[in-house]
Backbone as numpy.savetxt, mean C-alpha at the origin, in Angstrom:
# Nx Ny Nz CAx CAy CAz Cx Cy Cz
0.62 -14.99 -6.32 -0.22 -13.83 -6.32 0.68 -12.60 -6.32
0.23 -11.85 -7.15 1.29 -10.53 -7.51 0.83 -9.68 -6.47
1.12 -8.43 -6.13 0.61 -7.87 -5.39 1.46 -6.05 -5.71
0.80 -5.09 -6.15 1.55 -4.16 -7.20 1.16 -2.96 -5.98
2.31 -2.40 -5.38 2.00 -1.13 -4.23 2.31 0.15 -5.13
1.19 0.69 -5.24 1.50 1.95 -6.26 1.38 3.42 -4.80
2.78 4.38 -4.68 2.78 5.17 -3.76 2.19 6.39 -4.45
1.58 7.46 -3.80 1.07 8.66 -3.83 1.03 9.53 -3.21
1.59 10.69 -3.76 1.42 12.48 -2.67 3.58 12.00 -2.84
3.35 12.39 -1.13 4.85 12.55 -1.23 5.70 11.65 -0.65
4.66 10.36 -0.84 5.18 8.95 -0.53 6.16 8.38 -1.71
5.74 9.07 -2.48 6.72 8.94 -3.97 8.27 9.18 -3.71
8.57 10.05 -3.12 9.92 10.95 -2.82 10.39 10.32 -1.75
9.79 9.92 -0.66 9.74 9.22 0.79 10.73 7.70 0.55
10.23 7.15 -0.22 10.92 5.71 -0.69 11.65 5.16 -1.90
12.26 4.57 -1.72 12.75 4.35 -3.07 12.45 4.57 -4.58
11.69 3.88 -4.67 10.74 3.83 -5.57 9.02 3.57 -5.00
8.43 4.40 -6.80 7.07 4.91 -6.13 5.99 3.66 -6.72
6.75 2.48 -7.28 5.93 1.48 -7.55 6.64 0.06 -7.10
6.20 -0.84 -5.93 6.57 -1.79 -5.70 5.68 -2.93 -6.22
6.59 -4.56 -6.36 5.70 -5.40 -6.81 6.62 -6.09 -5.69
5.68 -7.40 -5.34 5.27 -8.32 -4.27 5.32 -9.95 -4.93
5.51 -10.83 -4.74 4.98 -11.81 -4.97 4.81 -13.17 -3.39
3.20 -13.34 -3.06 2.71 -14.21 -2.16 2.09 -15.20 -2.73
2.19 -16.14 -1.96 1.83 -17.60 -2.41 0.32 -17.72 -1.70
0.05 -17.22 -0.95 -0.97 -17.32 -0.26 -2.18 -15.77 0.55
-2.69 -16.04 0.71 -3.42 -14.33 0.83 -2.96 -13.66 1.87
-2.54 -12.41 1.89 -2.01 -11.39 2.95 -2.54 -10.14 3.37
-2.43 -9.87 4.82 -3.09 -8.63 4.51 -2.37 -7.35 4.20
-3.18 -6.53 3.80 -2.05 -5.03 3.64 -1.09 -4.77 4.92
-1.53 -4.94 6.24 -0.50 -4.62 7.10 0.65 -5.63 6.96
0.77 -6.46 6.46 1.70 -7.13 6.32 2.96 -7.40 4.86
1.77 -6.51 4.35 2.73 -6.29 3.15 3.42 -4.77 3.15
2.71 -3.84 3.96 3.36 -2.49 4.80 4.96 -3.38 5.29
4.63 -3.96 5.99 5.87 -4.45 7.05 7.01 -4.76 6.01
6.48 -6.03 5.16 7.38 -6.33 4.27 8.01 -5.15 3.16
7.83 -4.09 3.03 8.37 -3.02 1.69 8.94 -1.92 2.77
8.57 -1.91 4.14 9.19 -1.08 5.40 8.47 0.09 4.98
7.23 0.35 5.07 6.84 1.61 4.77 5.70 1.47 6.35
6.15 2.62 7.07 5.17 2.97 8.01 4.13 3.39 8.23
2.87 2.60 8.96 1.63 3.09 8.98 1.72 4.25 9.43
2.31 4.92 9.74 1.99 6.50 10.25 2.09 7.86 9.48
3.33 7.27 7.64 2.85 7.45 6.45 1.87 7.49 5.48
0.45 6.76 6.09 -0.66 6.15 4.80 -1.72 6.58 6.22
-2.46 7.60 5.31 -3.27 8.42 5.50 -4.62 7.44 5.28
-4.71 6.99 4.06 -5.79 5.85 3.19 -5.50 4.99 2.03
-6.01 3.86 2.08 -5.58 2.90 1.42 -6.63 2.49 0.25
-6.04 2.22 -0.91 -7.35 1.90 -1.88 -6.83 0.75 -2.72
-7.78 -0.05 -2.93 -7.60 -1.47 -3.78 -9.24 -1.66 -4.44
-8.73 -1.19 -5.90 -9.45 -0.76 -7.08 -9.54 0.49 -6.61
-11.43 0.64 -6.70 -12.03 1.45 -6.18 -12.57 1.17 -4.74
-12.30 0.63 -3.83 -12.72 0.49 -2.58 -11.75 1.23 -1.48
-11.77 2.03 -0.65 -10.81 2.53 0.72 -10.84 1.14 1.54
-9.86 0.82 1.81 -9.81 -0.51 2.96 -8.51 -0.12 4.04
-8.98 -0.97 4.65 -8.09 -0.66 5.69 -6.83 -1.60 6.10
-5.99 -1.77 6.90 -4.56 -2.29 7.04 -5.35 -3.71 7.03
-5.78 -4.07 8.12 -6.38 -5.45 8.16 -7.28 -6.52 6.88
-7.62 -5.31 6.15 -7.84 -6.24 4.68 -7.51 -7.37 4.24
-7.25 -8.22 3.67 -7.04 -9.55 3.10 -7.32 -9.71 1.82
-6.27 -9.34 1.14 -5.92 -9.18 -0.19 -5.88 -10.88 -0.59
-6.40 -11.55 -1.44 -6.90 -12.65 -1.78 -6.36 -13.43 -3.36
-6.26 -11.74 -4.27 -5.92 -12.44 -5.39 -4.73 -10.96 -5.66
-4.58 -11.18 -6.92 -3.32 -10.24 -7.44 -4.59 -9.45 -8.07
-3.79 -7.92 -7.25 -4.11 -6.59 -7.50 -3.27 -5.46 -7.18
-3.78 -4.22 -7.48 -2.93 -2.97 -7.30 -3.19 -2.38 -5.97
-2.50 -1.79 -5.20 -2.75 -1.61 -3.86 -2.00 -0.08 -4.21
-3.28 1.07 -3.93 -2.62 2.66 -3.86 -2.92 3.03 -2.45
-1.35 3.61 -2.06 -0.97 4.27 -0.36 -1.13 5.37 -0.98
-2.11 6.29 0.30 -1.63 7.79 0.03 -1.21 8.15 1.75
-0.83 9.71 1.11 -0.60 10.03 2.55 -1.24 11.09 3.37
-0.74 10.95 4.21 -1.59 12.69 5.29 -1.41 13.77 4.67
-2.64 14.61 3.85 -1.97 15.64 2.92 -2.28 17.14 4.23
-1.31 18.02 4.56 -1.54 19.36 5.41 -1.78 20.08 4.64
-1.96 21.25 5.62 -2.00 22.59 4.87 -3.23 23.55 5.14
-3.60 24.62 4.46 -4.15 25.87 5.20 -4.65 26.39 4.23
């Protein structure tokens, strides 16, 4: 199962690169694929897979695109 982390805002600049790919043999959830690419929940504001917002505990099941954004500030 592929699993494609596409970053957004200024999570882009934050990490290496702003598109990671994954490969699991079995279903995972997003917090655990956070852990595995070392990107911190205190970075990802909201999480989207397709069109749905989900949350860390999700259970990603088959191969899809997973978009992080982040805490956007300002005035």
């Amino acid at each position: 199962m592929k699993i494609n982390i596409i970053l957004e805002g200024y999570l882009k600049y934050k990490y290496p690169s702003n598109l990671l790919e994954l490969d699991y043999s079995k279903p995972v959830t997003i917090h655990q694929v956070l852990e595995d690419v070392k990107i911190s929940s205190a970075d990802v504001f909201f999480i989207k897979v397709g069109d749905k917002m989900v949350k860390e505990e999700y259970l990603l099941i088959k191969s899809t695109k997973v978009k992080l954004f982040p805490i956007v500030g300002g005035g």
